[in-house]
C-alpha positions in Angstrom: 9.0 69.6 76.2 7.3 69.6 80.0 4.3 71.3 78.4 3.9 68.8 75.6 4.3 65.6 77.9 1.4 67.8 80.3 -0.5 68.1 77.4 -0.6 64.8 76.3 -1.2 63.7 79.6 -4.1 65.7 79.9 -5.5 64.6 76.7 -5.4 61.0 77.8 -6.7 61.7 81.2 -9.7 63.3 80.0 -10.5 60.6 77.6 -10.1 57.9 79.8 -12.8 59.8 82.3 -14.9 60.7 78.9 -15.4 56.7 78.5 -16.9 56.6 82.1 -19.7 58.6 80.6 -20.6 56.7 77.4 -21.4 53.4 79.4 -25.0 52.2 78.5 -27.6 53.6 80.6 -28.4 49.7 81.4 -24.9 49.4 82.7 -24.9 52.3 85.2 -28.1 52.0 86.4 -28.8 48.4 86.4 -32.6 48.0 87.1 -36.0 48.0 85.2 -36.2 51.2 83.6 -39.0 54.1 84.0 -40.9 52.9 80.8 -44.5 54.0 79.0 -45.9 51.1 76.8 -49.3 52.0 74.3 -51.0 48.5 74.9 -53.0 47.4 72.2 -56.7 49.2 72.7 -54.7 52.5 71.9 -55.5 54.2 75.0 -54.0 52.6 78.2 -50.4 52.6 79.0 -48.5 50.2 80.8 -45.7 51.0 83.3 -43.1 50.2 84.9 -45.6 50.6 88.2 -47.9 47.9 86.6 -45.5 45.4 86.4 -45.8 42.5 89.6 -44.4 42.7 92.4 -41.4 40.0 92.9 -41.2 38.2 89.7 -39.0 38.3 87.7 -39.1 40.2 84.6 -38.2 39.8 80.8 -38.0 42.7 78.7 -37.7 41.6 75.0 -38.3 44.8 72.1 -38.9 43.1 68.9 -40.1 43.8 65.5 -43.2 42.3 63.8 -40.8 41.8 60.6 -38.0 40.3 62.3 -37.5 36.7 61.4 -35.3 36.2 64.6 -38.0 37.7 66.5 -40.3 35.9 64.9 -38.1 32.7 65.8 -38.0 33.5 69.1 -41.5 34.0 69.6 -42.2 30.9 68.3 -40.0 29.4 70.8 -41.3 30.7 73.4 -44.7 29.2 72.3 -43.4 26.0 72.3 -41.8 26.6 75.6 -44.8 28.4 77.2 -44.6 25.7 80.7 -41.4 26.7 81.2 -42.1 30.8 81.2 -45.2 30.9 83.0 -43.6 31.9 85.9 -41.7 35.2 84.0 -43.3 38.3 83.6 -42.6 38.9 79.9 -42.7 42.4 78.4 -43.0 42.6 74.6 -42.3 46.0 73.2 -42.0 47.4 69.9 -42.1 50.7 67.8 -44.0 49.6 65.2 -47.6 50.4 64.9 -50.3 48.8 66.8 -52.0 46.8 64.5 -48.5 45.2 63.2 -47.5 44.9 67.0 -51.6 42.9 67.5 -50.9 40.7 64.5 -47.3 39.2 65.9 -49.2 38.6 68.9 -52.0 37.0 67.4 -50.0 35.0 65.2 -47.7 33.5 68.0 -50.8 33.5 70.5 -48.5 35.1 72.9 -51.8 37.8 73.8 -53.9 35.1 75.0 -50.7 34.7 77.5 -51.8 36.1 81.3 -48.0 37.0 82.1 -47.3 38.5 78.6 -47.6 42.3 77.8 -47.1 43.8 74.5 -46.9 47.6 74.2 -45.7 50.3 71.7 -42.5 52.4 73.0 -44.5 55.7 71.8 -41.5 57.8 73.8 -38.7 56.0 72.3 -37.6 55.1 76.0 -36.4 51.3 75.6 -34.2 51.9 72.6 -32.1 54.7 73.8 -31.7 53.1 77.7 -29.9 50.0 76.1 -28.9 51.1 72.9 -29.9 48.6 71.0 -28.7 47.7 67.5 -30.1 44.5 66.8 -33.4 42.6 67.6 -34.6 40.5 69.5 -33.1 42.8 72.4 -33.4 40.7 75.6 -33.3 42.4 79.7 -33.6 40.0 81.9 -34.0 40.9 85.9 -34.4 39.1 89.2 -37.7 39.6 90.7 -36.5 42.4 93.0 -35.9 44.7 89.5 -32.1 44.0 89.4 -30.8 43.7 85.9 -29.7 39.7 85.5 -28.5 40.0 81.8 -28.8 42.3 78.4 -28.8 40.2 75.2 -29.1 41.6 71.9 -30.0 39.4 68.6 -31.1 35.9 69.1 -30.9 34.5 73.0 -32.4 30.6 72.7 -35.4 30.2 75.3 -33.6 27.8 77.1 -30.7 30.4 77.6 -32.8 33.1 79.1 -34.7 30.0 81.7 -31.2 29.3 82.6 -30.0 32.7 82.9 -33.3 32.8 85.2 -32.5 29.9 87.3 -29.4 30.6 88.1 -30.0 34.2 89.5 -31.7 33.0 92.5 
């Protein structure tokens, strides 16, 4: 009977230190990922060196055939004031030109603090495990992860989210 109950506890045990190790990789390491974005001339990548220092960053991955997405970018158009001060990352795995159009239909690309890139490596997907789009990662502008949204985050939401991390 002592060898069952040491069994069982053992079983337990182990799974309760096996959950430690399916945490998000957003949630153990809680700053802007190592990410490669193919920007829309096909050739230059973006990274996370590129991105400015001490402002604060929004990561959204979206797809050109999302109707949330495309919600949300239209939001964000009529909200543009308000995000000027964000540097706003736009990532997708879709192809280029699909990727170009949802930018040029929004007019996000004529936006100086907007990037939109492809995820060629699949990076973005697997670090936050995303399962629904719009995906939002919001951090402070010394990199440190503020929030992680996934589906549809209202504009005002993430400003607020924003505001109140300072």
């Amino acid at each position: 009977m002592k060898a069952f109950f040491l069994s069982c506890l053992l079983v337990v045990a182990g799974a309760a230190f096996a959950q430690e190790d399916t945490l998000a990789p957003y949630k153990r390491y809680p700053i802007v990922p190592a990410f490669q974005l193919l920007l829309s001339d096909s050739t230059t990548m973006y990274k996370k060196a590129d991105l400015p220092k001490n402002k604060p960053t929004l990561i959204m991955l979206f797809s050109p055939e999302c109707s949330h997405c495309k919600h949300t970018a239209e939001e964000m158009t009529r909200l543009k004031d308000s995000l000027q001060d964000i540097q706003i990352i736009m990532a997708t795995m879709y192809p280029l030109w699909e990727m170009n159009a949802f930018a040029q239909r929004h007019g996000l690309n004529e936006w100086k603090n907007v990037v939109f890139g492809k995820d060629i490596y699949y990076i973005l997907p697997s670090f936050y495990q995303i399962h629904n789009l719009p995906y939002m990662a919001l951090y402070d502008k010394k990199g440190n992860l503020i929030a992680a949204e996934e589906g549809s985050l209202p504009i005002p939401k993430v400003l607020e989210l924003f505001r109140n991390s300072k």
